[in-house]
PQR file of N, CA, C, O and H, with PARSE charges and radii, in Angstrom:
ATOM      1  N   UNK A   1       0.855  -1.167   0.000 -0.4000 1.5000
ATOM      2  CA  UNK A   1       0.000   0.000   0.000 -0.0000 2.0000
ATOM      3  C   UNK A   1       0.898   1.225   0.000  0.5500 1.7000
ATOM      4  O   UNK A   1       1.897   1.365   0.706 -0.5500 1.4000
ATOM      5  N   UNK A   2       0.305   2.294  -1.085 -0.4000 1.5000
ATOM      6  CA  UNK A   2       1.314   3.508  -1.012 -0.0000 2.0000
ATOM      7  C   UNK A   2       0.866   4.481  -0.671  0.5500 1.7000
ATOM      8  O   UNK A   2       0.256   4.890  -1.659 -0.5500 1.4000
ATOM      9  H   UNK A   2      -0.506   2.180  -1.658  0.4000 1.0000
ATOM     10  N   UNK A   3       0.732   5.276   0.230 -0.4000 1.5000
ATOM     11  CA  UNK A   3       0.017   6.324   0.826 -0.0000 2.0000
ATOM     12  C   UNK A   3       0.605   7.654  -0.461  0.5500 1.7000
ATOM     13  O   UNK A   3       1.443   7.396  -1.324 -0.5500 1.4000
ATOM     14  H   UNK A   3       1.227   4.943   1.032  0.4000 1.0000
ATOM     15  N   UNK A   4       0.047   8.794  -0.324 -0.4000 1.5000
ATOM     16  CA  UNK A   4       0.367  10.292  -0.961 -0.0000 2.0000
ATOM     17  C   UNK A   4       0.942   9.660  -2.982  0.5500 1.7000
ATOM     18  O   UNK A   4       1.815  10.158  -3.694 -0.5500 1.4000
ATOM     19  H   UNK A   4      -0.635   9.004   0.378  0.4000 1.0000
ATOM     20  N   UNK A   5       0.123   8.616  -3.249 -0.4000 1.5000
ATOM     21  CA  UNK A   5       0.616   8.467  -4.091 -0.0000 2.0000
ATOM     22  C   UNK A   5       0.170   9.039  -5.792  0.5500 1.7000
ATOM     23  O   UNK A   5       0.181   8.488  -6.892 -0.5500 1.4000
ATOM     24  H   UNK A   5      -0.586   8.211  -2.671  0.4000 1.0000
ATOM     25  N   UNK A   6      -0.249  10.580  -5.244 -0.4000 1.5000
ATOM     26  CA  UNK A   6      -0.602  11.395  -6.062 -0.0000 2.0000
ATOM     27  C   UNK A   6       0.682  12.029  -6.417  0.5500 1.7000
ATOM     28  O   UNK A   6       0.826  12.313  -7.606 -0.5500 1.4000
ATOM     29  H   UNK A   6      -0.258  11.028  -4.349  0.4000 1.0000
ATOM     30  N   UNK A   7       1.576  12.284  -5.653 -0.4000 1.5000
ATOM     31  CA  UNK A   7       2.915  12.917  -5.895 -0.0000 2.0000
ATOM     32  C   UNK A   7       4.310  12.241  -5.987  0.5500 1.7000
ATOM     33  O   UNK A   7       5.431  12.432  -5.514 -0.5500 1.4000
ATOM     34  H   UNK A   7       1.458  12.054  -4.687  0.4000 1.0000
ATOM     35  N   UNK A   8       3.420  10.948  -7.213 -0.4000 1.5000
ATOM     36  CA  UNK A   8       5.040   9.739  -7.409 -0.0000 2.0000
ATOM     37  C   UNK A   8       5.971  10.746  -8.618  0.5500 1.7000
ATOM     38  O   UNK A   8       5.620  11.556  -9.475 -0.5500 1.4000
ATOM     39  H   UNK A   8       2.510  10.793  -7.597  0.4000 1.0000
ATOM     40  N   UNK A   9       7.382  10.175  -8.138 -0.4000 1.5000
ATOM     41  CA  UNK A   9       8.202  10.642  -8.716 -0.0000 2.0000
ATOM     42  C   UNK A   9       8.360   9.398  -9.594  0.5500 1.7000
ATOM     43  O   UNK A   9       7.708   8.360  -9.488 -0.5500 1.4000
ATOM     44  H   UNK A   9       7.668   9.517  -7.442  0.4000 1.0000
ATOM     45  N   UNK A  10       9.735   9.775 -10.850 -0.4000 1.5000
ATOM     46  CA  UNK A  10       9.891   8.917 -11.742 -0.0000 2.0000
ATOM     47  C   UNK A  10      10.302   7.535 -11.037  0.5500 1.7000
ATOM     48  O   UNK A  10       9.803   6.425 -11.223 -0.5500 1.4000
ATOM     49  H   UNK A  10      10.266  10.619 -10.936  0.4000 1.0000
ATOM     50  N   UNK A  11      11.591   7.989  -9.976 -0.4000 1.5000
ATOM     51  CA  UNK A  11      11.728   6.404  -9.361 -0.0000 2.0000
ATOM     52  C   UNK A  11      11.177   5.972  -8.653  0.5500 1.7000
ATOM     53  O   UNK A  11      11.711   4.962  -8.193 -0.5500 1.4000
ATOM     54  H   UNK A  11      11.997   8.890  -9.824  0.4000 1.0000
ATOM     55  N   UNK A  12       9.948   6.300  -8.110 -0.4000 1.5000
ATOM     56  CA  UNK A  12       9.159   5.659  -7.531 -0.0000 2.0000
ATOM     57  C   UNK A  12       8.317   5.165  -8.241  0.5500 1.7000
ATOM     58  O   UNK A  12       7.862   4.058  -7.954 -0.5500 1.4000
ATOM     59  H   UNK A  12       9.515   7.120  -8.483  0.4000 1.0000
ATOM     60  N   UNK A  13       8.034   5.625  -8.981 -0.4000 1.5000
ATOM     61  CA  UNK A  13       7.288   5.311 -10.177 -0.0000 2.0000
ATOM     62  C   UNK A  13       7.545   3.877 -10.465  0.5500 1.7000
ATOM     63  O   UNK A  13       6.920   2.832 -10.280 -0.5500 1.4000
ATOM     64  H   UNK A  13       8.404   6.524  -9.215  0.4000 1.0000
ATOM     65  N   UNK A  14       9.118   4.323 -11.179 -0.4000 1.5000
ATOM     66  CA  UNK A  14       9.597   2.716 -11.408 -0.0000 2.0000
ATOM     67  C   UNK A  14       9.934   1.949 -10.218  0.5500 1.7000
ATOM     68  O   UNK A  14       9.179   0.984 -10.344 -0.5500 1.4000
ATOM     69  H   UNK A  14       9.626   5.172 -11.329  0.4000 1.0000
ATOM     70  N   UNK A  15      10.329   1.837  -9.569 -0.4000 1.5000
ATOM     71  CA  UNK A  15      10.435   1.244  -8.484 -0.0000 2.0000
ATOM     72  C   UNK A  15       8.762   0.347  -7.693  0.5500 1.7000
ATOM     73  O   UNK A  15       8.585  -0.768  -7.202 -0.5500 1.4000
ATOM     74  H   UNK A  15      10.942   2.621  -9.466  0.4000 1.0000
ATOM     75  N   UNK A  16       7.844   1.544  -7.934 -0.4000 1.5000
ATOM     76  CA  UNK A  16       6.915  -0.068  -7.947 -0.0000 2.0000
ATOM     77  C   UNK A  16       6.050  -0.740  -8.721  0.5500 1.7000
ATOM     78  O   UNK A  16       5.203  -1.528  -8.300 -0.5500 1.4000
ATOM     79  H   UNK A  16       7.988   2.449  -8.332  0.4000 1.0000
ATOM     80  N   UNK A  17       6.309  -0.342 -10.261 -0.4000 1.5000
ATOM     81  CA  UNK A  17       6.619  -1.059 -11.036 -0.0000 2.0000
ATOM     82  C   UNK A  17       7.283  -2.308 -10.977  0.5500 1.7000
ATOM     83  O   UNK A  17       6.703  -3.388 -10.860 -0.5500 1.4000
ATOM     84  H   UNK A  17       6.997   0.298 -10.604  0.4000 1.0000
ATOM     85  N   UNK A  18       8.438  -2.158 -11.053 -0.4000 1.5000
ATOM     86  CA  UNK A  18       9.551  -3.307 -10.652 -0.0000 2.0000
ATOM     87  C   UNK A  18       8.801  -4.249  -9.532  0.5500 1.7000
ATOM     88  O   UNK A  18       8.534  -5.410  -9.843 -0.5500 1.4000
ATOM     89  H   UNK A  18       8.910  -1.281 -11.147  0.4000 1.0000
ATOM     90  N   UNK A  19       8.559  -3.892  -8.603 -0.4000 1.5000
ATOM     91  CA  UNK A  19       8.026  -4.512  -7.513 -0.0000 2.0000
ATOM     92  C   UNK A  19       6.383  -5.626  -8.208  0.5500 1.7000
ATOM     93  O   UNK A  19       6.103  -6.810  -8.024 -0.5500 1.4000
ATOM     94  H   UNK A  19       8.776  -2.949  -8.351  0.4000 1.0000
ATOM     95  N   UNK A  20       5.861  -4.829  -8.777 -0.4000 1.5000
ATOM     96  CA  UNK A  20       4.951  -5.864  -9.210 -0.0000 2.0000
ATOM     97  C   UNK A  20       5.031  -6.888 -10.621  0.5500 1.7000
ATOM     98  O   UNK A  20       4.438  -7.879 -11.047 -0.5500 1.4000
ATOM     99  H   UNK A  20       6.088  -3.867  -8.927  0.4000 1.0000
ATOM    100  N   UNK A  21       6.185  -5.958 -11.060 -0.4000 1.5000
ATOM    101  CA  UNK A  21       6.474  -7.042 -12.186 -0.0000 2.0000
ATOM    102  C   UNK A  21       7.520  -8.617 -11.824  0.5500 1.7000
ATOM    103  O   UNK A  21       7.332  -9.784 -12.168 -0.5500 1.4000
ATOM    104  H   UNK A  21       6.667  -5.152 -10.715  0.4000 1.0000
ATOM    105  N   UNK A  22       8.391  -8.110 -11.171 -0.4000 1.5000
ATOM    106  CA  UNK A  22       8.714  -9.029 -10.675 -0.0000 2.0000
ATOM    107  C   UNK A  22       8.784 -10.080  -9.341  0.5500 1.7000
ATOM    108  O   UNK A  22       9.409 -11.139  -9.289 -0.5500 1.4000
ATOM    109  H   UNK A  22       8.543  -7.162 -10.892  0.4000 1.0000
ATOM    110  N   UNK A  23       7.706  -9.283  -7.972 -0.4000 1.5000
ATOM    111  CA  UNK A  23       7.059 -10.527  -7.570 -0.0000 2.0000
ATOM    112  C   UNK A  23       5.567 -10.603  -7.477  0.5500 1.7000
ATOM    113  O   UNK A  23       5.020 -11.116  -6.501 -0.5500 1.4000
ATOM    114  H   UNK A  23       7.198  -8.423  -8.014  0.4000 1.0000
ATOM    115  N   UNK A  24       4.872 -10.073  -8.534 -0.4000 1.5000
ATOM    116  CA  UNK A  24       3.687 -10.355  -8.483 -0.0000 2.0000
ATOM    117  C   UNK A  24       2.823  -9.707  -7.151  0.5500 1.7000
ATOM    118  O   UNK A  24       1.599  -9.648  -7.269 -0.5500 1.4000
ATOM    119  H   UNK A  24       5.317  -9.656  -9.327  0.4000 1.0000
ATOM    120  N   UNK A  25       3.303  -9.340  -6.194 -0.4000 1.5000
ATOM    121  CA  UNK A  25       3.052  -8.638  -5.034 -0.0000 2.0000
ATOM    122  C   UNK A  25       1.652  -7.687  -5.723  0.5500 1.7000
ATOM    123  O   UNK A  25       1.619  -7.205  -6.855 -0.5500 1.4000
ATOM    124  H   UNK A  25       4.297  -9.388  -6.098  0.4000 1.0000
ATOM    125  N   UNK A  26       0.818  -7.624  -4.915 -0.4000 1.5000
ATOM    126  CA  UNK A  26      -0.588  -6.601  -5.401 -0.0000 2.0000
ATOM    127  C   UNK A  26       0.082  -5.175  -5.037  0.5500 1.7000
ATOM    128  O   UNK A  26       0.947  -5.141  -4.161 -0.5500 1.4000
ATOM    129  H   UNK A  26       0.845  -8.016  -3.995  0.4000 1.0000
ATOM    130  N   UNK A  27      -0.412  -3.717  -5.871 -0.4000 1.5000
ATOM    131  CA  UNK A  27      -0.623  -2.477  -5.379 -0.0000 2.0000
ATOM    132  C   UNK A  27      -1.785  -1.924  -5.599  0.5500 1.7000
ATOM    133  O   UNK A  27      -2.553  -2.004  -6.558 -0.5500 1.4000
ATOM    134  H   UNK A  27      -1.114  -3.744  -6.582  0.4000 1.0000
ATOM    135  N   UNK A  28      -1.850  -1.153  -4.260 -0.4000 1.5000
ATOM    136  CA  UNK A  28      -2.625  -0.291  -3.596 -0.0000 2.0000
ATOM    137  C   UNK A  28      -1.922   0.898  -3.893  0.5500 1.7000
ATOM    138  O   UNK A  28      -0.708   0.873  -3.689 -0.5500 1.4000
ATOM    139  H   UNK A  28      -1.226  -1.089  -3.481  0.4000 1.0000
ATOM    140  N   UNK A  29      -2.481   2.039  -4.378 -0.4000 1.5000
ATOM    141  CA  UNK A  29      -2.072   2.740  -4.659 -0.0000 2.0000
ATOM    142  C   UNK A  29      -3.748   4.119  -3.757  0.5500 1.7000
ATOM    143  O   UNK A  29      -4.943   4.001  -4.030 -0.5500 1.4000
ATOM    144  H   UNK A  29      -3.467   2.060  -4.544  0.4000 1.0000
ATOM    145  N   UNK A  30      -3.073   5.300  -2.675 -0.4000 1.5000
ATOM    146  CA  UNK A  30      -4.024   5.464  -2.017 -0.0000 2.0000
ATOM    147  C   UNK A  30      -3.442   7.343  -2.224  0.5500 1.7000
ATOM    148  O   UNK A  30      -2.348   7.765  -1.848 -0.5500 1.4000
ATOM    149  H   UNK A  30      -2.103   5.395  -2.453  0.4000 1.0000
ATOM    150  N   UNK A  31      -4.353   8.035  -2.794 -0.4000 1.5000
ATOM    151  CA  UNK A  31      -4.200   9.344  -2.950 -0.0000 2.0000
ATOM    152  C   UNK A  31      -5.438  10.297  -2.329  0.5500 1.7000
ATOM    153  O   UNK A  31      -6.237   9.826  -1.519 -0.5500 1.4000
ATOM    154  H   UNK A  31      -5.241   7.693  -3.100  0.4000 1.0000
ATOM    155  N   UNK A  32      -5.492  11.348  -2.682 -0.4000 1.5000
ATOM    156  CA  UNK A  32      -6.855  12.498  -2.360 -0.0000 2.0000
ATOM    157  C   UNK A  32      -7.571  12.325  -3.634  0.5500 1.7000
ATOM    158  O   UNK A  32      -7.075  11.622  -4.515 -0.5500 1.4000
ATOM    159  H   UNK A  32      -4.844  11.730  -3.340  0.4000 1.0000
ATOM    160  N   UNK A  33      -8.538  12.829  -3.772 -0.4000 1.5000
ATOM    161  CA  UNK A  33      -9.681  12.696  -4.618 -0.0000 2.0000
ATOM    162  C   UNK A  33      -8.783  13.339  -6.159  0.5500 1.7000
ATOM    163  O   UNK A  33      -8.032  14.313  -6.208 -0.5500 1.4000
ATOM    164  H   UNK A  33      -8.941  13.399  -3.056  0.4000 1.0000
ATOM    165  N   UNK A  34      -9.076  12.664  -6.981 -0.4000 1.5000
ATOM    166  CA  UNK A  34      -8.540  12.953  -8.320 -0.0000 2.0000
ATOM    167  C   UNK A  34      -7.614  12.662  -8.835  0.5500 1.7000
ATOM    168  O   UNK A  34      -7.226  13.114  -9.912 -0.5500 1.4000
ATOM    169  H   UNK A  34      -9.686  11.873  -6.942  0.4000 1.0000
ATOM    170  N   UNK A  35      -6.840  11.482  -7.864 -0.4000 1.5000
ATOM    171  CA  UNK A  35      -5.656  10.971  -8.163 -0.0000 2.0000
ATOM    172  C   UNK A  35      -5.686   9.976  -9.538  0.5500 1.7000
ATOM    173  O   UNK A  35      -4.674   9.809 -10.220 -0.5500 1.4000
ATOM    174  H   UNK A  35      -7.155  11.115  -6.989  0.4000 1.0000
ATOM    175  N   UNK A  36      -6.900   9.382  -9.829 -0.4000 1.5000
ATOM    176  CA  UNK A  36      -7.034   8.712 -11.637 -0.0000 2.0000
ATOM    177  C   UNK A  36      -6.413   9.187 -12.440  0.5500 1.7000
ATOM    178  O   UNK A  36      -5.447   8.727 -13.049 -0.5500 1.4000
ATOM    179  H   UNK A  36      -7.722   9.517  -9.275  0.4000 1.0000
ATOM    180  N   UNK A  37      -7.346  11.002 -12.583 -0.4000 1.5000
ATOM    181  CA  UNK A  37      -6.187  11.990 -13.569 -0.0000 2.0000
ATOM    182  C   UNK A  37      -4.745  11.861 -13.449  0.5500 1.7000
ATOM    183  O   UNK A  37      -3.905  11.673 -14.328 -0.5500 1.4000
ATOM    184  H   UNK A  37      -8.131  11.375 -12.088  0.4000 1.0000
ATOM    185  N   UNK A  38      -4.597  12.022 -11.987 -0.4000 1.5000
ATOM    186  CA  UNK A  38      -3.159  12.685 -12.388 -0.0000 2.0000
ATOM    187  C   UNK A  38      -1.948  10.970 -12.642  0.5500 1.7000
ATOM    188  O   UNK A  38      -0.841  10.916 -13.179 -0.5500 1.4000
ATOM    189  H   UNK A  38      -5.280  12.175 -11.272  0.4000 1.0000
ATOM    190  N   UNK A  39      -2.755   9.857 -12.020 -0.4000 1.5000
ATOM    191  CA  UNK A  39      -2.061   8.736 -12.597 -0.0000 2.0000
ATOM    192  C   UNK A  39      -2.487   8.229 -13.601  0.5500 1.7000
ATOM    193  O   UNK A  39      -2.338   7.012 -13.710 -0.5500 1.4000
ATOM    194  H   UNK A  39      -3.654   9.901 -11.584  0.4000 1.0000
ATOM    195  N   UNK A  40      -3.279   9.103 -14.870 -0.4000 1.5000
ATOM    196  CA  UNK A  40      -3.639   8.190 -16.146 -0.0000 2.0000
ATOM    197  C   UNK A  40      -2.532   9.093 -16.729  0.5500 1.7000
ATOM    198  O   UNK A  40      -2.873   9.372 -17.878 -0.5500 1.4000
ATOM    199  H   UNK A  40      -3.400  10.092 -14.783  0.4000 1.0000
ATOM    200  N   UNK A  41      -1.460   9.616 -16.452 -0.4000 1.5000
ATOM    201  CA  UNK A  41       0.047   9.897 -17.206 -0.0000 2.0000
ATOM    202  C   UNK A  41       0.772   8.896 -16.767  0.5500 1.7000
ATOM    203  O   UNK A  41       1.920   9.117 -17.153 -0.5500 1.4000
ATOM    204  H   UNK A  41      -1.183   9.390 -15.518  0.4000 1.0000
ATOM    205  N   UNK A  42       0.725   7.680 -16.030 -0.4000 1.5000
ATOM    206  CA  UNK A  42       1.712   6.766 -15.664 -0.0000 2.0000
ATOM    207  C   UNK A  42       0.665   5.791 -16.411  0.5500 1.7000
ATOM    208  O   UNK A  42      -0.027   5.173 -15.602 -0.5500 1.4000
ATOM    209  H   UNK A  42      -0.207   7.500 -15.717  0.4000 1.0000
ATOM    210  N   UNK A  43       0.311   5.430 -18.134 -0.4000 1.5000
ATOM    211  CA  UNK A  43      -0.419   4.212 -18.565 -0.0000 2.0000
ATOM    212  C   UNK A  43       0.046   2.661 -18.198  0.5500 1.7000
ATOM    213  O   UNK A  43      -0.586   1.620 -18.379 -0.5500 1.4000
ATOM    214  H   UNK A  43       0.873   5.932 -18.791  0.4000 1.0000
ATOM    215  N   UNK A  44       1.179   2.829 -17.702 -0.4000 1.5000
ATOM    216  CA  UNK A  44       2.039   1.082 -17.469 -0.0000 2.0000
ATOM    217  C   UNK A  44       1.807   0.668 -16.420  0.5500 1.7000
ATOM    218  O   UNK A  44       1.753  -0.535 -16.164 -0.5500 1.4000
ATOM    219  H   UNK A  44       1.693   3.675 -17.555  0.4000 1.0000
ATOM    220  N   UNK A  45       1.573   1.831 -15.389 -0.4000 1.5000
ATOM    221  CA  UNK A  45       1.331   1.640 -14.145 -0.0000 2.0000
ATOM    222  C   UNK A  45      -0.136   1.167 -13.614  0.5500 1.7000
ATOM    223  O   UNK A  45      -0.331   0.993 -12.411 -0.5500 1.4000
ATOM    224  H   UNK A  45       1.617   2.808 -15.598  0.4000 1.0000
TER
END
């Protein structure tokens, strides 16, 4: 689970990426209201 995760940076970005690509581990990803928008610029994620 990632708390404030309206304000990911690039390596965090990738970094949990990485994390679910390679152990399958679930994310939670937990922001303030409108966080869809601002993570439909991360499409991989």
């Amino acid at each position: 689970m990632i708390g404030e995760a309206e304000r990911p940076s690039n390596t965090r970005t990738g970094y949990v990426r990485h994390l679910f690509d390679r152990s399958g581990i679930g994310v939670i990803l937990v922001g303030m209201p409108g966080i869809e928008k601002r993570m439909a610029r991360y499409p991989r994620l």
